[in-house]
BAFIBA-674986 format. One record per residue: residue number from 1; x, y, z of N, C-alpha, C, O in turn. Coordinates in pm, whole numbers, plus 50000, padded with zeros to 5 digits. Layout:
BEGIN
{roke NUM; {X; Y; Z}; {X; Y; Z}; {X; Y; Z}; {X; Y; Z}} ...
***
This chain:
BEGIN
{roke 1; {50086; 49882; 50000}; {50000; 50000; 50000}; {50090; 50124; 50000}; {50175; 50148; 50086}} {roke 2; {50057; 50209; 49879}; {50140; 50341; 49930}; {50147; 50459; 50027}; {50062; 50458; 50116}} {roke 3; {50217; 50542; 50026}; {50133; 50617; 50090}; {50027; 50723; 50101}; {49977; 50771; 50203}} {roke 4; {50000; 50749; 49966}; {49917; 50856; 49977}; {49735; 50779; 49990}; {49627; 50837; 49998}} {roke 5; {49773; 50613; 49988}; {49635; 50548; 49959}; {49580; 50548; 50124}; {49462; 50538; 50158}} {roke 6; {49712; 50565; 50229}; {49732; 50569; 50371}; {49653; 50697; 50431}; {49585; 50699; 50534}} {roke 7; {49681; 50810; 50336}; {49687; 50933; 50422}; {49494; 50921; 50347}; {49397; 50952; 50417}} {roke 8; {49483; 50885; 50238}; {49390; 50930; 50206}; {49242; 50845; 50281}; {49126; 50885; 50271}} {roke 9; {49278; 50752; 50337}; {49208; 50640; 50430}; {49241; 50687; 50569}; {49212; 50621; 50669}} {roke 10; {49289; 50778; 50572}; {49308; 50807; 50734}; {49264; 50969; 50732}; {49265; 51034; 50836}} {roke 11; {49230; 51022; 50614}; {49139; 51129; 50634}; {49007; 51131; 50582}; {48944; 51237; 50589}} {roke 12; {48936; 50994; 50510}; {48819; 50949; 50489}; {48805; 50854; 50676}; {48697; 50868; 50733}} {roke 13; {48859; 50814; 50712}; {48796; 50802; 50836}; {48792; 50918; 50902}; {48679; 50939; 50946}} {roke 14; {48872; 51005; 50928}; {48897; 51134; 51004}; {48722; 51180; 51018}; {48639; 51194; 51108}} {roke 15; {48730; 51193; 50858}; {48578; 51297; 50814}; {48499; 51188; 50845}; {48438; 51244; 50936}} {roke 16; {48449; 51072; 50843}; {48356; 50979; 50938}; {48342; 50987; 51034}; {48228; 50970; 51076}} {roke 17; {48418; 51008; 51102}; {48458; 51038; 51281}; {48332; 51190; 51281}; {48214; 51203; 51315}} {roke 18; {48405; 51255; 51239}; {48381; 51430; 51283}; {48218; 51393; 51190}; {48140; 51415; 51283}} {roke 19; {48137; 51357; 51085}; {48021; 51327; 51057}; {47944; 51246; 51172}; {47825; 51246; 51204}} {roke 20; {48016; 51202; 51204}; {47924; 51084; 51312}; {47891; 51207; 51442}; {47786; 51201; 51506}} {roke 21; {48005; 51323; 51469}; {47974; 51404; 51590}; {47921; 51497; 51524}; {47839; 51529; 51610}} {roke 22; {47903; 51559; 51450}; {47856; 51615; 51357}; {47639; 51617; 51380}; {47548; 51683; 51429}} {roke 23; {47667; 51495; 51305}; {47528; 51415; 51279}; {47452; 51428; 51454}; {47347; 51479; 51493}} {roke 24; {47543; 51367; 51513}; {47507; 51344; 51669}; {47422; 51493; 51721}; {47306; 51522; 51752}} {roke 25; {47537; 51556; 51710}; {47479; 51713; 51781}; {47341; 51805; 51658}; {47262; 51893; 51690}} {roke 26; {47356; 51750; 51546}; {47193; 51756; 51484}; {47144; 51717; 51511}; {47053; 51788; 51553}} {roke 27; {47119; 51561; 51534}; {46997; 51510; 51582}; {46935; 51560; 51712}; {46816; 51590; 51727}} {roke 28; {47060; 51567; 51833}; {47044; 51602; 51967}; {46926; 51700; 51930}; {46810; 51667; 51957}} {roke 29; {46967; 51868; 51845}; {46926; 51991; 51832}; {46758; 51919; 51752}; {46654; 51963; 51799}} {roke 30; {46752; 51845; 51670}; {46606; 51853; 51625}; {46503; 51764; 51731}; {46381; 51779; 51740}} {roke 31; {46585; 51669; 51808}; {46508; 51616; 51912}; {46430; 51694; 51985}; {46307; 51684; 51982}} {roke 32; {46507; 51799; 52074}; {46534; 51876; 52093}; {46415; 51953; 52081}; {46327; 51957; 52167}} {roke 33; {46413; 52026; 51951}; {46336; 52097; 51884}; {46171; 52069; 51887}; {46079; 52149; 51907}} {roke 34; {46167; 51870; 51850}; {46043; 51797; 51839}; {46017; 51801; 52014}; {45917; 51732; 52033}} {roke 35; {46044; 51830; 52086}; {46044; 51721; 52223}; {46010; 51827; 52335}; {45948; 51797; 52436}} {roke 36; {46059; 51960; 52308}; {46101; 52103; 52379}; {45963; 52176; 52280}; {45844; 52147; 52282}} {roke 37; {46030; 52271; 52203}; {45970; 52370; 52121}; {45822; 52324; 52077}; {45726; 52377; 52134}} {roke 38; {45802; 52230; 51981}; {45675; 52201; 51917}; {45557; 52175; 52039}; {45452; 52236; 52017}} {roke 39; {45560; 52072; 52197}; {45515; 52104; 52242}; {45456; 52248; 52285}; {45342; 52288; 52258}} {roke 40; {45556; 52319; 52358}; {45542; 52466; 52409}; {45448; 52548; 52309}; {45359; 52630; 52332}} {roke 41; {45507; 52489; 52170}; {45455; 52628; 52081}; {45302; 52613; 52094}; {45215; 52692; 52130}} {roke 42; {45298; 52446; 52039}; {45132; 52398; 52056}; {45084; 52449; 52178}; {44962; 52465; 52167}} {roke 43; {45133; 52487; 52312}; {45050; 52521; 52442}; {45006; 52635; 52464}; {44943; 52674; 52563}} {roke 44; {45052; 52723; 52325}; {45022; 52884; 52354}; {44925; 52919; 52261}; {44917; 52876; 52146}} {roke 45; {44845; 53007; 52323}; {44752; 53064; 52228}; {44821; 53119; 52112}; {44941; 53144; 52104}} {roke 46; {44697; 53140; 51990}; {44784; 53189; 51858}; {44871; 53330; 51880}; {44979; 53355; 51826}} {roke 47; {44809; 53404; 51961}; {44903; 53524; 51968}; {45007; 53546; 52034}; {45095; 53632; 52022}} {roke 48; {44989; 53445; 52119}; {45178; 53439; 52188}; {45241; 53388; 52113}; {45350; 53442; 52094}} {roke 49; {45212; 53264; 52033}; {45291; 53198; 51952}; {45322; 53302; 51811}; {45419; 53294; 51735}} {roke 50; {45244; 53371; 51806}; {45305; 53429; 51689}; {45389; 53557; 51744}; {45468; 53607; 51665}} {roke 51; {45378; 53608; 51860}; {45462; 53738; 51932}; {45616; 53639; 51967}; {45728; 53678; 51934}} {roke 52; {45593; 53535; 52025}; {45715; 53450; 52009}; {45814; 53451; 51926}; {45928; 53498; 51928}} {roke 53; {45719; 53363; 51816}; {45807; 53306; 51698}; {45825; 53467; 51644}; {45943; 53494; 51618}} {roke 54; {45751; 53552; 51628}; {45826; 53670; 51521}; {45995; 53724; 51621}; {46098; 53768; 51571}} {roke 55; {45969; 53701; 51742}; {46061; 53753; 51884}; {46208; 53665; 51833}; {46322; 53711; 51841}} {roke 56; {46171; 53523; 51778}; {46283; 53426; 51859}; {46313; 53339; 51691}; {46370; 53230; 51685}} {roke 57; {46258; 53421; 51559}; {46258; 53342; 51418}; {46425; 53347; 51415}; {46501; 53255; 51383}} {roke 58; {46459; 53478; 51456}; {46656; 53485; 51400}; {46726; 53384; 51459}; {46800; 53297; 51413}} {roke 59; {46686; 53415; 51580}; {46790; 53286; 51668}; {46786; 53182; 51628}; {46886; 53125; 51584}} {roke 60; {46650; 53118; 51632}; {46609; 52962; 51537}; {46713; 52946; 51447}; {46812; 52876; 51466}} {roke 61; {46686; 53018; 51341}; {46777; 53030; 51217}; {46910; 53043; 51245}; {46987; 52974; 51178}} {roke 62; {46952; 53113; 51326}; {47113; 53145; 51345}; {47171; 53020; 51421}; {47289; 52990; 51404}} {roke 63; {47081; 52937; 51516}; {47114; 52814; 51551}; {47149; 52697; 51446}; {47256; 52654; 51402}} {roke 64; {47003; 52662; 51423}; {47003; 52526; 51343}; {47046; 52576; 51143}; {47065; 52489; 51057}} {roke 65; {47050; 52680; 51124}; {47152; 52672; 50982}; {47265; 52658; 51014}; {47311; 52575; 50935}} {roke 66; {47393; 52709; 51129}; {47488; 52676; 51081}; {47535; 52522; 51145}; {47646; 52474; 51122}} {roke 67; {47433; 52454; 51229}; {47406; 52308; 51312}; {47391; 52243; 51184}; {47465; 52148; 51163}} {roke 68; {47307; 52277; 51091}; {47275; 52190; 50967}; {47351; 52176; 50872}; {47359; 52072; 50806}} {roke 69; {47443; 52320; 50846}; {47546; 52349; 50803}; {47666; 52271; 50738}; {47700; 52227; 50628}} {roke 70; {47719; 52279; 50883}; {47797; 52163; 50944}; {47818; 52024; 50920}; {47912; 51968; 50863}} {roke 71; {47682; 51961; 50992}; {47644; 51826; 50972}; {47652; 51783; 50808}; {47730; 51702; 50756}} {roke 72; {47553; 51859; 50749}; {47554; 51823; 50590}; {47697; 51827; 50535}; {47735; 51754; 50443}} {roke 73; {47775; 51923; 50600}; {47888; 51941; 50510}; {48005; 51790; 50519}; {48041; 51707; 50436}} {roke 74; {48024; 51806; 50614}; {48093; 51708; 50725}; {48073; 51597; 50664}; {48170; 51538; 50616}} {roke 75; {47918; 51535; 50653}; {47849; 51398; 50579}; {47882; 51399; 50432}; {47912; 51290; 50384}} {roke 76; {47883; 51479; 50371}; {47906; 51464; 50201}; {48053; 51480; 50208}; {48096; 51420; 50110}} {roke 77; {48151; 51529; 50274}; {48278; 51481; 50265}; {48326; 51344; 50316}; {48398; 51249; 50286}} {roke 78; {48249; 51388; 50402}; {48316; 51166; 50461}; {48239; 51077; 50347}; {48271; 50963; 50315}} {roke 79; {48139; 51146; 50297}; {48106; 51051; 50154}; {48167; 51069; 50053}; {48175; 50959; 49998}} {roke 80; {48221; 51150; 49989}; {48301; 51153; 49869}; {48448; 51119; 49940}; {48524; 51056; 49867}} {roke 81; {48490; 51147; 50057}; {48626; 51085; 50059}; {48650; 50963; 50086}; {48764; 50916; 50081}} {roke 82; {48490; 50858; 50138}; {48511; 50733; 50162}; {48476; 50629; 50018}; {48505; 50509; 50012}} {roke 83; {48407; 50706; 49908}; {48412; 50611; 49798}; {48549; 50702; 49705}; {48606; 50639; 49616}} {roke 84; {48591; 50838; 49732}; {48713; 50809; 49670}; {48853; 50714; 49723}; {48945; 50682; 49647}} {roke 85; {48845; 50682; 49848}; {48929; 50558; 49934}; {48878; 50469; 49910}; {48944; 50379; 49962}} {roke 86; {48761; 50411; 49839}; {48710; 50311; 49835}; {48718; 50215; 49950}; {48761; 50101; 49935}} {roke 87; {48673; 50269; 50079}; {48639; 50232; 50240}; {48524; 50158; 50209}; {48425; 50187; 50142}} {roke 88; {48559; 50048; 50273}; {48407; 49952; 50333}; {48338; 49997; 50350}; {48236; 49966; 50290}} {roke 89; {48333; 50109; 50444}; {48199; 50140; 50500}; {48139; 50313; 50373}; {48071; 50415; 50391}} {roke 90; {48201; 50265; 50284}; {48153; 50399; 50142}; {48015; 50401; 50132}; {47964; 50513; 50146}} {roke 91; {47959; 50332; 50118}; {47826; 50251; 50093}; {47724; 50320; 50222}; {47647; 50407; 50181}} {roke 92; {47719; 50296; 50340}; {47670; 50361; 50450}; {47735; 50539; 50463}; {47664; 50624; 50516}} {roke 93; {47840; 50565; 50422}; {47877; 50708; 50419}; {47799; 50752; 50333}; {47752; 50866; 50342}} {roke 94; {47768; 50666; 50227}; {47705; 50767; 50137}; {47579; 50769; 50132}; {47520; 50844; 50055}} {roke 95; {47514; 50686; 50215}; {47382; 50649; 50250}; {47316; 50755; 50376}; {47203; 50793; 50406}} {roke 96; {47434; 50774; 50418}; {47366; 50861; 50550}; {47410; 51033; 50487}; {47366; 51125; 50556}} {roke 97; {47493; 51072; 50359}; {47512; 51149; 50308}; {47359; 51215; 50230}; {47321; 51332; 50226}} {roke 98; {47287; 51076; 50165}; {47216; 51114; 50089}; {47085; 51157; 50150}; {47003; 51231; 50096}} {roke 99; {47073; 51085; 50309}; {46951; 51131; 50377}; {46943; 51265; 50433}; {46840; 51333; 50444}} {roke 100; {47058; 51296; 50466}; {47088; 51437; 50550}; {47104; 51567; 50421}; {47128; 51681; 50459}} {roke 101; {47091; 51540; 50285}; {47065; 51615; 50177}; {46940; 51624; 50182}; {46899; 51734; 50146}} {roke 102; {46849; 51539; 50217}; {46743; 51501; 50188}; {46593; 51608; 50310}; {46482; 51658; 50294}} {roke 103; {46689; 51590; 50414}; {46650; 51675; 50531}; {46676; 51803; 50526}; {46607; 51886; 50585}} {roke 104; {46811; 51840; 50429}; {46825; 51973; 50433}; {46698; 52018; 50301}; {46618; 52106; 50334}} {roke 105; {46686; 51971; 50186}; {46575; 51979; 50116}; {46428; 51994; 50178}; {46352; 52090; 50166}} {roke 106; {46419; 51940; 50209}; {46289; 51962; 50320}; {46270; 52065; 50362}; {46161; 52110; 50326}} {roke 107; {46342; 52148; 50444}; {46368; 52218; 50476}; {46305; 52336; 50349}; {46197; 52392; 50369}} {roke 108; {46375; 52358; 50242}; {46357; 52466; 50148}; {46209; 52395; 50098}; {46128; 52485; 50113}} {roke 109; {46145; 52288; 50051}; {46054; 52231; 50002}; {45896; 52310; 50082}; {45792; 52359; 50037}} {roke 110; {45973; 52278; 50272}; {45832; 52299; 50339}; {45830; 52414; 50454}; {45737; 52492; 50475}} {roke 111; {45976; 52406; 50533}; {45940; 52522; 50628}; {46052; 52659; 50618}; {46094; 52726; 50712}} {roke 112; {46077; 52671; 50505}; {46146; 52768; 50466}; {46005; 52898; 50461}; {46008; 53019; 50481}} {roke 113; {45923; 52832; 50434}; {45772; 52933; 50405}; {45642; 52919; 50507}; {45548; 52996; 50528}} {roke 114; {45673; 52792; 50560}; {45603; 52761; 50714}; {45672; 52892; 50849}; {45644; 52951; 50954}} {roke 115; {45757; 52876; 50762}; {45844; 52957; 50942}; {45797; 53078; 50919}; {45746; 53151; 51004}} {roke 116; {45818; 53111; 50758}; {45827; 53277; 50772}; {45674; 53321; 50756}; {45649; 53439; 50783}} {roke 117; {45600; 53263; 50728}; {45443; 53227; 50785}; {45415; 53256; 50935}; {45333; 53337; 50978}} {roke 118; {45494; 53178; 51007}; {45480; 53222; 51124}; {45508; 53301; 51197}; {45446; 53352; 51291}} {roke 119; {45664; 53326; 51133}; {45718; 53510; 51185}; {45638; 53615; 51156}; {45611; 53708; 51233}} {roke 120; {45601; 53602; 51046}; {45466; 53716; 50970}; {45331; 53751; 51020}; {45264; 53854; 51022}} {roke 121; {45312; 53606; 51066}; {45124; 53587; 51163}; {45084; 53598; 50999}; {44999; 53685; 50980}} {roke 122; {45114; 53551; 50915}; {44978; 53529; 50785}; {44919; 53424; 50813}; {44859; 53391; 50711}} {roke 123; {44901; 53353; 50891}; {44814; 53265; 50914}; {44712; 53307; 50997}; {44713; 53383; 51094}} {roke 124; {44591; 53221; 50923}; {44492; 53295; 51026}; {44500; 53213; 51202}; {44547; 53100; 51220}} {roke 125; {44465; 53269; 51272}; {44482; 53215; 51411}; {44386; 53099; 51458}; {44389; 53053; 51572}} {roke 126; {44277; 53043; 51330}; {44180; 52921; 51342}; {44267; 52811; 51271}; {44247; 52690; 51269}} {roke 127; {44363; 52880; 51217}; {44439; 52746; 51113}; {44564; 52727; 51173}; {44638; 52645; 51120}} {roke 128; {44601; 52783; 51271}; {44753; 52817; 51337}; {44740; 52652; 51368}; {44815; 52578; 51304}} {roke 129; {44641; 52590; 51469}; {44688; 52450; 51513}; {44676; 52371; 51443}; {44702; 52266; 51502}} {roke 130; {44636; 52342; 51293}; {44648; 52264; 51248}; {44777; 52298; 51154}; {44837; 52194; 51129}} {roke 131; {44822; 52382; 51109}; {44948; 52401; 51069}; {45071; 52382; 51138}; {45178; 52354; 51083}} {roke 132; {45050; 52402; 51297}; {45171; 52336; 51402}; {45120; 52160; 51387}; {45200; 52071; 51416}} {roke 133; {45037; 52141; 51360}; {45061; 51995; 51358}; {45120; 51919; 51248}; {45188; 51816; 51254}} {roke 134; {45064; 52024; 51091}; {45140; 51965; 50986}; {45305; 52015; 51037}; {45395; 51942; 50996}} {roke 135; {45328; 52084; 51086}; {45452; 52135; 51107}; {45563; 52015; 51174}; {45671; 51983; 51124}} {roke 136; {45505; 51966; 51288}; {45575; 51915; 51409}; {45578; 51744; 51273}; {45672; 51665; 51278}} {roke 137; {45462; 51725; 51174}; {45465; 51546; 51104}; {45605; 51590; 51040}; {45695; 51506; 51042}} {roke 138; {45632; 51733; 50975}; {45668; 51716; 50848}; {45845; 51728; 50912}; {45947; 51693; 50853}} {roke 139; {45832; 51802; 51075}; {45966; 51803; 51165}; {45992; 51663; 51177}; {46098; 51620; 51131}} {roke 140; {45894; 51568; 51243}; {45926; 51420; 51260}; {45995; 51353; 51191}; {46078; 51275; 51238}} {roke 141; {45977; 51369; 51067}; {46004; 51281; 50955}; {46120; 51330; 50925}; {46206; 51245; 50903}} {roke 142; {46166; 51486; 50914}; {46317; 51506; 50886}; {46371; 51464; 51073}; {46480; 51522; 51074}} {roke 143; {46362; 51424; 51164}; {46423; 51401; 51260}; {46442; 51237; 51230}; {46549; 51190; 51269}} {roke 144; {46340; 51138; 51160}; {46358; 50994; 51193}; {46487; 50974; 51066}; {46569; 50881; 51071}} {roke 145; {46486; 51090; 50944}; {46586; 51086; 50844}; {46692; 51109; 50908}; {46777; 51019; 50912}} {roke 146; {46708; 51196; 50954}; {46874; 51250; 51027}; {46853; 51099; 51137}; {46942; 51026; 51092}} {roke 147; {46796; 51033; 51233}; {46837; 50936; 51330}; {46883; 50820; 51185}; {46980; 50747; 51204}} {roke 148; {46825; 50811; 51077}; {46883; 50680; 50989}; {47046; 50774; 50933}; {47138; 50706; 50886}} {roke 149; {47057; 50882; 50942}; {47149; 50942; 50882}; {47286; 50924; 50992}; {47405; 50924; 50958}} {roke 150; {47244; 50913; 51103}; {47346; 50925; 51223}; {47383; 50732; 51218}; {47497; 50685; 51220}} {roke 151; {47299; 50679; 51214}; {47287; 50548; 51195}; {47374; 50494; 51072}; {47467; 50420; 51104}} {roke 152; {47362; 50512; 50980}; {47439; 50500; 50837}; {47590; 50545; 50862}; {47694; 50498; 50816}} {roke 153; {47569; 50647; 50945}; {47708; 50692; 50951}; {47790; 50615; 50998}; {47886; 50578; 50929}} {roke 154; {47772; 50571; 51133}; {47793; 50462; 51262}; {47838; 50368; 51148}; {47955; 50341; 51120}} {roke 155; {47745; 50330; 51097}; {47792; 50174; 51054}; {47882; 50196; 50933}; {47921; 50102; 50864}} {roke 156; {47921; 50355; 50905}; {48041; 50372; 50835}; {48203; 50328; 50863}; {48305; 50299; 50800}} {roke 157; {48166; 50339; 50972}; {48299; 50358; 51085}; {48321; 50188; 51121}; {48409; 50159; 51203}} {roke 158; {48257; 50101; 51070}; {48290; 49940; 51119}; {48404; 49921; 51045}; {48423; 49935; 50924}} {roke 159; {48514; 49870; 51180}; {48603; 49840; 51120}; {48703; 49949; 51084}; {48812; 49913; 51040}} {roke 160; {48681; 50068; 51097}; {48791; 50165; 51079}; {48829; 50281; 51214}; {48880; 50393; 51218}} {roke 161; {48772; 50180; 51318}; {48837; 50258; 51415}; {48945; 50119; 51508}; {49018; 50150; 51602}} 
***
């Protein structure tokens, strides 16, 4: 084996490593998010929730974009550097690469215009709870993607630690 096939397998694990903590501290933050926030928001009448969310939309954003940031970035490098090493575990890097694209899509698809809906109050305040509920299915589902994404990752790492 030479060496650059060395260095280049020891910085396709590197970037697996740092994706797997990566991934970890996203999921933590959307758990988090589903488990904390979506309750609370659901417990407030429409006008706190919308004096809230217009109060607390930047921070949201200034949190979980550069949390998502990160994670996504982190995951599509440990995927392109584990099928350019052609690593065992390429196959799951790039598997948990393609879900956490998939979550960040979502994102622009559904609550890129949900949120700012809600920062705005254009919703009327009879439709507010059923829109936190489509809200919290359509959060679920990018949270059970990122837990298969943290998962994929994991089983990137068999064998290369």
């Amino acid at each position: 084996m030479d060496e650059s096939c060395t260095a280049l397998d020891a910085l396709s694990g590197f970037l697996r490593v740092l994706s797997v903590a990566g991934l970890g501290v996203f999921l933590g933050a959307m758990l988090t998010e589903g488990f904390v926030l979506v309750p609370y928001w659901r417990s407030l009448p429409p006008s706190d929730f919308f004096s809230w969310y217009a109060a607390n939309d930047r921070r949201l954003l200034g949190f979980f974009g550069p949390v998502t940031a990160i994670a996504a970035l982190l995951t599509v490098a440990a995927a392109g550097a584990s099928l350019w090493a052609r690593d065992p575990g390429r196959w799951f890097a790039l598997l948990a690469a393609a879900l956490l694209v998939t979550v960040v899509l979502m994102f622009s698809a559904y609550f890129r215009q949900a949120n700012a809906s809600f920062a705005a109050a254009t919703i009327g305040e009879a439709e507010l709870p059923g829109e936190l509920v489509r809200w919290a299915r359509w959060h679920y589902v990018r949270t059970a993607l990122s837990l298969g994404a943290l998962a994929a990752a994991l089983l990137s790492l068999r064998g290369a630690l």
